[in-house]
C-alpha positions as a Markdown table, in Angstrom:
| # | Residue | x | y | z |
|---|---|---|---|---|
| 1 | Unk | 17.3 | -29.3 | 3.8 |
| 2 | Unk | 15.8 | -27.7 | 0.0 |
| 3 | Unk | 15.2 | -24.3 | -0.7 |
| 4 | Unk | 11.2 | -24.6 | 0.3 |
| 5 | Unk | 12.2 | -25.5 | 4.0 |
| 6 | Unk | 15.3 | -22.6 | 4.4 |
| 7 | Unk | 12.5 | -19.9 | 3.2 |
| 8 | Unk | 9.9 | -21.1 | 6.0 |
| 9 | Unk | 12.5 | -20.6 | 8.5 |
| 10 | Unk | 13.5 | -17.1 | 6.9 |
| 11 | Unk | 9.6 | -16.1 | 6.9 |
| 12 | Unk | 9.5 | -17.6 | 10.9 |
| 13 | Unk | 12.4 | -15.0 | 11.6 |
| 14 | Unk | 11.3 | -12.1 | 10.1 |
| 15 | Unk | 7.6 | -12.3 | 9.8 |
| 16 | Unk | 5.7 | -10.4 | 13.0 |
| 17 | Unk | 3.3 | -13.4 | 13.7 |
| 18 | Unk | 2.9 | -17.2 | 12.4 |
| 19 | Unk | -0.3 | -16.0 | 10.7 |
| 20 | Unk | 1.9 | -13.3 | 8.8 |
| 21 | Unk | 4.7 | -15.8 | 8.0 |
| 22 | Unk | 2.0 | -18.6 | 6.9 |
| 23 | Unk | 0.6 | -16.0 | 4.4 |
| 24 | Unk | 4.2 | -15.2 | 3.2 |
| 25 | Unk | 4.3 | -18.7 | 2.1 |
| 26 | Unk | 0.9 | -19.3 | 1.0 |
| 27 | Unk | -0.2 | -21.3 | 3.0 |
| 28 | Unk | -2.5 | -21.4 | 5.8 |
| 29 | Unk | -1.1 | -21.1 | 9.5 |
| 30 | Unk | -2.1 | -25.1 | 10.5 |
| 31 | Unk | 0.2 | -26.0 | 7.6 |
| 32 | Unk | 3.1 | -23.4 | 8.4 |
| 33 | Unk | 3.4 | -24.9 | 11.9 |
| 34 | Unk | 3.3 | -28.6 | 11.0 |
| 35 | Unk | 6.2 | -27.9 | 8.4 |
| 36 | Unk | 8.1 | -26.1 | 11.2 |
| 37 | Unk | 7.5 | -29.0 | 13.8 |
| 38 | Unk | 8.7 | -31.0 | 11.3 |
| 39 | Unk | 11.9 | -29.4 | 10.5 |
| 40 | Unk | 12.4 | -29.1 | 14.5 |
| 41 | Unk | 11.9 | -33.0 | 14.4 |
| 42 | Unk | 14.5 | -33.4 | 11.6 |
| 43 | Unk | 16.9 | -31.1 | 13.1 |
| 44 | Unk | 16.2 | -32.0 | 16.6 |
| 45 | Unk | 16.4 | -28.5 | 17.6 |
| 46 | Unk | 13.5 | -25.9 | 18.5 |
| 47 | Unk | 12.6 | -23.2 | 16.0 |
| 48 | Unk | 9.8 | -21.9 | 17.4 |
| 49 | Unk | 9.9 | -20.7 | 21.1 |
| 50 | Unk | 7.1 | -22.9 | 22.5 |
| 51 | Unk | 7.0 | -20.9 | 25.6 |
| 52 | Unk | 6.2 | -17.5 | 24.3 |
| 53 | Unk | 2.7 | -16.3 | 22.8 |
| 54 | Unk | 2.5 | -15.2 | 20.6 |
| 55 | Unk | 5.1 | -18.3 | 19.4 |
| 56 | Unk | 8.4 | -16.4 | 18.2 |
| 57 | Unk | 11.2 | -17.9 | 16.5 |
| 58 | Unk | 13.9 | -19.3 | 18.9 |
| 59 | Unk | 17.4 | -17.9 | 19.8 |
| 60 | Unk | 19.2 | -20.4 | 17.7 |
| 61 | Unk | 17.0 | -19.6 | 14.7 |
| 62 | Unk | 17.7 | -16.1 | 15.0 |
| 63 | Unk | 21.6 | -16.5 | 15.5 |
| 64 | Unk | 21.7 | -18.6 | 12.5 |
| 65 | Unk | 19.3 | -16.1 | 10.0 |
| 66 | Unk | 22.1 | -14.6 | 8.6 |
| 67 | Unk | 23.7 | -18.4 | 7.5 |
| 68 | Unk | 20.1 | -19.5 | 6.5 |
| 69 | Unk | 19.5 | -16.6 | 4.3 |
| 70 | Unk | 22.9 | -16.9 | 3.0 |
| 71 | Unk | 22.5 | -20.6 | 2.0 |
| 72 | Unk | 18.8 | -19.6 | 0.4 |
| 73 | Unk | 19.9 | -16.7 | -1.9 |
| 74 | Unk | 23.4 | -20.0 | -3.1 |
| 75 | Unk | 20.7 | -22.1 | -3.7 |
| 76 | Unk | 18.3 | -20.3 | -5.6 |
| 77 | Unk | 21.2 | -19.0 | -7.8 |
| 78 | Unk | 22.2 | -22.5 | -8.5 |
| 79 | Unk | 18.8 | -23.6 | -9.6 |
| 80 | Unk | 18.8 | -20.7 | -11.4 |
| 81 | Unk | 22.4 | -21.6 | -13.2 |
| 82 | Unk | 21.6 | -25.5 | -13.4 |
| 83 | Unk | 18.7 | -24.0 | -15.7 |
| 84 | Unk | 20.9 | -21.7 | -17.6 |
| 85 | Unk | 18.5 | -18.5 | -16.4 |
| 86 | Unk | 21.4 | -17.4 | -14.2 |
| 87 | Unk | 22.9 | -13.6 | -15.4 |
| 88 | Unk | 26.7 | -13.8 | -15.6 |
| 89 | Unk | 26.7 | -10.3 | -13.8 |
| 90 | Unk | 25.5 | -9.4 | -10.1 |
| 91 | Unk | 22.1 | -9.2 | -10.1 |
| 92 | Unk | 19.7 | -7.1 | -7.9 |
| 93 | Unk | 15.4 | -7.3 | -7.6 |
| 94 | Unk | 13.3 | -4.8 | -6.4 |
| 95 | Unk | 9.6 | -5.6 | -5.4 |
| 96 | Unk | 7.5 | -2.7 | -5.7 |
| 97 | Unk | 3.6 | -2.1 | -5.5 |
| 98 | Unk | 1.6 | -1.5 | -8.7 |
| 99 | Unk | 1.2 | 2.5 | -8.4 |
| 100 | Unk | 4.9 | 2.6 | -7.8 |
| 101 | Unk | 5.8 | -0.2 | -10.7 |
| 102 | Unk | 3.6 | 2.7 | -13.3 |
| 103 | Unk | 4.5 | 5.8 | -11.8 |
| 104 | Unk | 7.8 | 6.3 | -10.0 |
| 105 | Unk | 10.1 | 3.4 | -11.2 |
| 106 | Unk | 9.4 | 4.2 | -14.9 |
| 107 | Unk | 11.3 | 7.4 | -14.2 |
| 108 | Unk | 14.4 | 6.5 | -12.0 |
| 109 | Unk | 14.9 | 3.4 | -14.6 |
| 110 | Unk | 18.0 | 5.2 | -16.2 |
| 111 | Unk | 19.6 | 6.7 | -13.0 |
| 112 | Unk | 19.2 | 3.5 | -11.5 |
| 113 | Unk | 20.7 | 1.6 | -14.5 |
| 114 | Unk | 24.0 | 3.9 | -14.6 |
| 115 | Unk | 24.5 | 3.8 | -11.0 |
| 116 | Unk | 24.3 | -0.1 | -10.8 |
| 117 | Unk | 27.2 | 0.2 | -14.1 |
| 118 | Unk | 25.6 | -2.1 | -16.3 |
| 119 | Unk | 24.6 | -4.9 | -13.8 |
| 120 | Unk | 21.3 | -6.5 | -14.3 |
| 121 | Unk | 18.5 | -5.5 | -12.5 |
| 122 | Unk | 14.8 | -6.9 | -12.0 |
| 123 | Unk | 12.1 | -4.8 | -10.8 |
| 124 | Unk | 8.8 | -7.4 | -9.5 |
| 125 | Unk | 5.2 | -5.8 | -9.4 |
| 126 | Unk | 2.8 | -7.3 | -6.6 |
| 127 | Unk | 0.8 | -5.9 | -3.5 |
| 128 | Unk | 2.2 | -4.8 | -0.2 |
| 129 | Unk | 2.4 | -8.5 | 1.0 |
| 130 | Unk | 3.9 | -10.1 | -1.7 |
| 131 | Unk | 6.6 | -7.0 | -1.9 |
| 132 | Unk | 7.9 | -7.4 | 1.9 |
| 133 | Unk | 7.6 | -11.1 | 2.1 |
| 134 | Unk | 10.4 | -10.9 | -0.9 |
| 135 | Unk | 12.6 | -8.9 | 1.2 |
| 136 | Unk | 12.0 | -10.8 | 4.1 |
| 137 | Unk | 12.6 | -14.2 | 2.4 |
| 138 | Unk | 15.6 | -12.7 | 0.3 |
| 139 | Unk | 13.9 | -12.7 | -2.9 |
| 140 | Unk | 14.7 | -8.9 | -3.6 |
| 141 | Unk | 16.6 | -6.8 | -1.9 |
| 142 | Unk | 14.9 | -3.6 | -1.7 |
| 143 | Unk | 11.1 | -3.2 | -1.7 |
| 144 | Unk | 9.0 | -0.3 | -1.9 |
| 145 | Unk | 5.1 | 0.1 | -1.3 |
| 146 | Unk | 2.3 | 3.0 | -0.3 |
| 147 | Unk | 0.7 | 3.2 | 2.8 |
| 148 | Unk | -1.2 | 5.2 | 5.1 |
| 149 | Unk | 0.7 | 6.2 | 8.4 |
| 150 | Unk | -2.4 | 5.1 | 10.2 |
| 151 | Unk | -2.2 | 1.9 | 9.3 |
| 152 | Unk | 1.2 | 0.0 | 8.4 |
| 153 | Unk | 2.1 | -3.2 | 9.1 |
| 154 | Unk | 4.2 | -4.4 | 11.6 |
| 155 | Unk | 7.6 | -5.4 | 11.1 |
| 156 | Unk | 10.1 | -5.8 | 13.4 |
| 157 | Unk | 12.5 | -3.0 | 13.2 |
| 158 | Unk | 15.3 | -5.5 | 14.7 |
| 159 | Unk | 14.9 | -7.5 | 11.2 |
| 160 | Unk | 13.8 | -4.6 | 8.9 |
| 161 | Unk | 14.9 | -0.9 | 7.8 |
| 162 | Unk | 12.3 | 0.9 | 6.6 |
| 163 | Unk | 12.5 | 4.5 | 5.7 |
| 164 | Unk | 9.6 | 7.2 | 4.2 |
| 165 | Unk | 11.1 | 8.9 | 1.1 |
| 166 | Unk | 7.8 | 10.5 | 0.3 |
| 167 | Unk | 4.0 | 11.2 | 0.9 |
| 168 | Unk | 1.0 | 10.9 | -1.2 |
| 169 | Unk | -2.6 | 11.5 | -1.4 |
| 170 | Unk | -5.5 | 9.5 | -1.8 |
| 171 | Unk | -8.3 | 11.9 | -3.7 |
| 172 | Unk | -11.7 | 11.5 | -5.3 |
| 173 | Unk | -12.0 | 11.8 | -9.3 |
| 174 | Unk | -14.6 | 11.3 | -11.8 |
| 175 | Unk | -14.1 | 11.5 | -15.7 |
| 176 | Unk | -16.0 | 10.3 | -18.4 |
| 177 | Unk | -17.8 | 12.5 | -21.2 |
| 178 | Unk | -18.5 | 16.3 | -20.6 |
| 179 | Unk | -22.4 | 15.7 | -20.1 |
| 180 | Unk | -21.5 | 12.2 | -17.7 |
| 181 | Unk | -18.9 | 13.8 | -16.2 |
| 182 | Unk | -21.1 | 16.9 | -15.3 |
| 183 | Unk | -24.2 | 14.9 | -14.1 |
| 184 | Unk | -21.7 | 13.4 | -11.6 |
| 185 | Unk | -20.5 | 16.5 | -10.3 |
| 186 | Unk | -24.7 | 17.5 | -10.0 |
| 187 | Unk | -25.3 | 14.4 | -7.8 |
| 188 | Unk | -22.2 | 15.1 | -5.3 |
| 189 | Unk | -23.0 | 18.9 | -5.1 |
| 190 | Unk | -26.5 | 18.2 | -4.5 |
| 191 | Unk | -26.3 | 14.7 | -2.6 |
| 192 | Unk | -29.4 | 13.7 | -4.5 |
| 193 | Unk | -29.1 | 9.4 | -4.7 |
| 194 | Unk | -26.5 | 7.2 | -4.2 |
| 195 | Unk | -23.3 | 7.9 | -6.2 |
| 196 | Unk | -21.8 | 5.3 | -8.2 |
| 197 | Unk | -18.6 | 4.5 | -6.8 |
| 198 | Unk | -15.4 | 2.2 | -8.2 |
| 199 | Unk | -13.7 | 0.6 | -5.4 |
| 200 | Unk | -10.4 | -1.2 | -4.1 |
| 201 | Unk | -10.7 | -5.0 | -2.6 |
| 202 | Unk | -10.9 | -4.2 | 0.7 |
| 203 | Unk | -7.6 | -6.4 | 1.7 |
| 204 | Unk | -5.6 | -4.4 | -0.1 |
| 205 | Unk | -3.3 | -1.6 | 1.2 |
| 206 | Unk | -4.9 | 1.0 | -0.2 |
| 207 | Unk | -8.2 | -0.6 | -0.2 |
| 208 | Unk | -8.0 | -0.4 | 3.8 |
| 209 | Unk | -7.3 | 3.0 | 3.6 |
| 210 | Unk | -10.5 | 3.6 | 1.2 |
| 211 | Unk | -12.5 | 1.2 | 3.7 |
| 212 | Unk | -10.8 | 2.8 | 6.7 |
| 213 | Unk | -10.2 | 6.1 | 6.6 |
| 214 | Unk | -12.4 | 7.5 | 4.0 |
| 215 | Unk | -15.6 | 5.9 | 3.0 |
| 216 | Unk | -17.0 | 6.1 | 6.8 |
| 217 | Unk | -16.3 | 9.9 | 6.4 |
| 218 | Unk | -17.5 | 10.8 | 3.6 |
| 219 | Unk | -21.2 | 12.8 | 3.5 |
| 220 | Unk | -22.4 | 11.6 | 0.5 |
| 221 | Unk | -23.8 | 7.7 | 0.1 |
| 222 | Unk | -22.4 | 6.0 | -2.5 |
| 223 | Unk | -23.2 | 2.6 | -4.2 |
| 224 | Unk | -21.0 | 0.0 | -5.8 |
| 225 | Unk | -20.4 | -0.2 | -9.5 |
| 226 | Unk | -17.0 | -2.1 | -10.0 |
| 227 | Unk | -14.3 | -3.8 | -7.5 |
| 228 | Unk | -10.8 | -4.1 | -8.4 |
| 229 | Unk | -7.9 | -5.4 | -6.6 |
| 230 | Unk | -5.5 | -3.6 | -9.3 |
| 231 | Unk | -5.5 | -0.2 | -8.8 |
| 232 | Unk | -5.0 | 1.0 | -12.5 |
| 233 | Unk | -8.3 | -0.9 | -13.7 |
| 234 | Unk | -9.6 | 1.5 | -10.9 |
| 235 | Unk | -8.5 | 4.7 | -12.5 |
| 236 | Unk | -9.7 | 3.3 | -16.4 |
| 237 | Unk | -13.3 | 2.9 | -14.8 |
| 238 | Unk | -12.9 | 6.5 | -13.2 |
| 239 | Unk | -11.8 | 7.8 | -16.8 |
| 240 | Unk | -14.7 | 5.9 | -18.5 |
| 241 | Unk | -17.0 | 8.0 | -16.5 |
| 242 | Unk | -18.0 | 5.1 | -14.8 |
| 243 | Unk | -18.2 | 6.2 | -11.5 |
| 244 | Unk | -16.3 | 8.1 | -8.6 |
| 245 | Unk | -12.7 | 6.7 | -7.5 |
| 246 | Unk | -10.3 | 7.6 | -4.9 |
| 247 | Unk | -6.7 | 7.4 | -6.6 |
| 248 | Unk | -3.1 | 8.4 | -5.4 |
| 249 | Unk | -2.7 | 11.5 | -6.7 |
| 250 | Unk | 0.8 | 11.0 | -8.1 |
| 251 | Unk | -1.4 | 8.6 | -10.3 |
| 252 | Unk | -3.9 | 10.2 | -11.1 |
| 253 | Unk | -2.1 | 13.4 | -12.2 |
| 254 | Unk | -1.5 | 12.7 | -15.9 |
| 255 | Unk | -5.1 | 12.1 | -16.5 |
| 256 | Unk | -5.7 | 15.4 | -15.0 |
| 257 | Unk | -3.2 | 17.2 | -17.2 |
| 258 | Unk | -5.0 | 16.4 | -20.3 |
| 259 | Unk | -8.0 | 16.8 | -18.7 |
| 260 | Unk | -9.4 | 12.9 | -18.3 |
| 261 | Unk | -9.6 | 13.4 | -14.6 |
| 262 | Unk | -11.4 | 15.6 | -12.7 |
| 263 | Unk | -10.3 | 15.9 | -8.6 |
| 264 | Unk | -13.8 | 16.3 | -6.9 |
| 265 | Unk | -12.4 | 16.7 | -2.9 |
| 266 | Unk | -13.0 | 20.4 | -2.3 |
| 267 | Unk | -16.2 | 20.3 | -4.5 |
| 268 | Unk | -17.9 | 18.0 | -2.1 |
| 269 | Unk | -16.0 | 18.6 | 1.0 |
| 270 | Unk | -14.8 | 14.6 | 0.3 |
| 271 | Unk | -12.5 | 12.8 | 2.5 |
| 272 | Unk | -8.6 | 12.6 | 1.7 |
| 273 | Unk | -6.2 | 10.3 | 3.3 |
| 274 | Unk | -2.2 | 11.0 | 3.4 |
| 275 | Unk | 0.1 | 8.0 | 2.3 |
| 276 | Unk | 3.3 | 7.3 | 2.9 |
| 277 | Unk | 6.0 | 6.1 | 0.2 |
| 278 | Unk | 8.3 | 3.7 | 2.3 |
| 279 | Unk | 11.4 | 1.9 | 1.2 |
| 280 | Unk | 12.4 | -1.7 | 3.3 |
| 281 | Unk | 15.3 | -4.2 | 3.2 |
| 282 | Unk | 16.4 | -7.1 | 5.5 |
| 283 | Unk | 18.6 | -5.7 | 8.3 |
| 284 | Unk | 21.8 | -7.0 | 7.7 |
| 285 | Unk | 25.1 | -6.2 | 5.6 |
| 286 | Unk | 24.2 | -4.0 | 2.4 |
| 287 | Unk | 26.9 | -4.7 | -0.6 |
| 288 | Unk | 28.2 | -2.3 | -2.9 |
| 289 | Unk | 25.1 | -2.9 | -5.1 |
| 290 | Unk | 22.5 | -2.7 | -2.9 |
| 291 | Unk | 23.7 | 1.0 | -1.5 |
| 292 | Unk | 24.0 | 2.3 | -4.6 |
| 293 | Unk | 20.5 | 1.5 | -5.4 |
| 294 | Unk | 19.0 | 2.2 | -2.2 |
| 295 | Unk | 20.8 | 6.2 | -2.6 |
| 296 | Unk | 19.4 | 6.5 | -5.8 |
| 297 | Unk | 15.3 | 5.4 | -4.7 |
| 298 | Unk | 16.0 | 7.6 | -1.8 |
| 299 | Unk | 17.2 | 10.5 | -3.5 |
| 300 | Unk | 15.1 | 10.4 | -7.0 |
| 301 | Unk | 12.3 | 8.6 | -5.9 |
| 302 | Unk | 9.8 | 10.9 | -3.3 |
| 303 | Unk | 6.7 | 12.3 | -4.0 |
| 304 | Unk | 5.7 | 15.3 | -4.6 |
| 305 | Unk | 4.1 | 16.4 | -1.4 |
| 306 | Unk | 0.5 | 18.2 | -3.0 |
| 307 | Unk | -0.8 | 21.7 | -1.3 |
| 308 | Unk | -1.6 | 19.8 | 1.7 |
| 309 | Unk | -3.8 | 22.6 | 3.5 |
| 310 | Unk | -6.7 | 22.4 | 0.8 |
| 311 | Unk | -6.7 | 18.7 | 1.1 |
| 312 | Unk | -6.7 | 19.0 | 4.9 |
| 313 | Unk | -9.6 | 21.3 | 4.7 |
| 314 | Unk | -11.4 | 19.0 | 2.5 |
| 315 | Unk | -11.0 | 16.2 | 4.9 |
């Protein structure tokens, strides 16, 4: 059995669905089952519970997750030593979202550095998907990722911990020259046209909470100027003037310092949305490493919670 196979049954076990686990892998569900039916073939043992819908993975796979993932993380270290990329000391990955990667990582770097005593450590950027499929496949041991507490994703809670360490805001800014800048703020006081707007790919995180939970609200009409998927080109459109943007605050917050951003929410009565900064790992045996990291995110890592009554009001 290679590597590629042991990670399809890890992302069986601990993804909610087969559609969720085929999109861990990449691949689309058809092609996820046939891989598994094959494997149950070879092994001549079921994997995935044929009598449940939705299909869920079998007792015998779930007694044998903690041997699978065991075997997975031995073989991806000996690849990794066959090639001579393997670190002589322990070695621990956190997979975090963008926002997070620029703004809150950046800043714990050194604590998390000294508390780990000189052992090397990899932090991975990528999207909420990509951050707890590495946990659940035992790519990194700790992710972390924003979200709204309207709508998180499942995950089994007998498989994963997750815990919130902070909250967010998402809030409407403009920027852009004094005179651009300005005739924005006109067109949203007086709701006169369309407002140019710079916008998250909807099947993002935080582009469903944009799509979801703020856009339908909003008063004024907007219409599309630019799309990104990557949150930061967001916010350089938003500085350029370009357009309004909804940002994390937390984000956003260094721009308005110097004076690049401008927070619009309570000038237009615009929709806010709360988000949540949440911390996951596989549920299983922590070692030494692994705590010590996961107390230092917990206790250096939350978000300022922002003077939450104004941006109730303005929601």
């Amino acid at each position: 059995m290679d590597r590629r196979s042991l990670e399809d049954l890890i992302a069986l076990a601990r993804a909610p669905s087969l559609t969720a686990a085929a999109e861990q892998r990449h691949i689309t569900q058809p092609a996820f089952l046939r891989r598994i039916r094959a494997l149950e073939e070879t092994l001549g043992v079921e994997l995935a519970a044929r009598n449940a819908r939705p299909a869920r993975p079998s007792g015998s796979l779930m007694r044998s997750l903690p041997h699978i993932e065991g075997l997975a993380r031995s073989l991806a270290h000996l690849e990794r030593e066959l090639r001579g990329q393997e670190p002589q000391q322990p070695h621990l990955t956190i997979a975090v979202i963008h926002t997070v990667a620029m703004v809150h990582i950046p800043q714990v770097m050194a604590s998390l550095e000294l508390a780990l005593n000189g052992m090397s450590l990899e932090v991975q950027a990528g999207d909420r998907k990509d951050c707890s499929a590495a946990v659940m496949t035992g790519a990194a041991s700790i992710a972390i990722h924003l979200e709204s507490p309207l709508h998180r994703q499942t995950l089994n809670p007998e498989l994963v911990v997750q815990e919130t360490i902070g909250t967010d805001w998402m809030r409407p800014y403009i920027g852009g020259p004094p005179a651009r800048r300005e005739a924005l703020k006109q067109r949203l006081i007086g709701q006169s046209g369309a407002v140019p707007l710079i916008t998250l790919c909807p099947d993002g995180a935080l582009g469903e909470v944009l799509r979801e939970e703020i856009l339908h609200r909003s008063p004024i009409a907007f219409r599309t100027v630019a799309t990104s998927a990557f949150i930061p080109a967001v916010m350089s459109h938003c500085v350029a003037g370009n357009g309004i943007a909804w940002l994390p605050q937390t984000l956003a917050s260094a721009e308005v310092a110097v004076g690049r951003l401008t927070p619009v929410d309570t000038l237009a009565a615009l929709p806010t949305a709360e988000l949540q900064l949440n911390m996951l790992r596989a549920r299983r045996k922590q070692s030494d490493l692994e705590k010590r990291a996961w107390q230092v995110l917990r206790d250096e890592l939350p978000a300022e919670r922002p003077a939450a009554n104004a941006l109730r009001t303005a929601s």
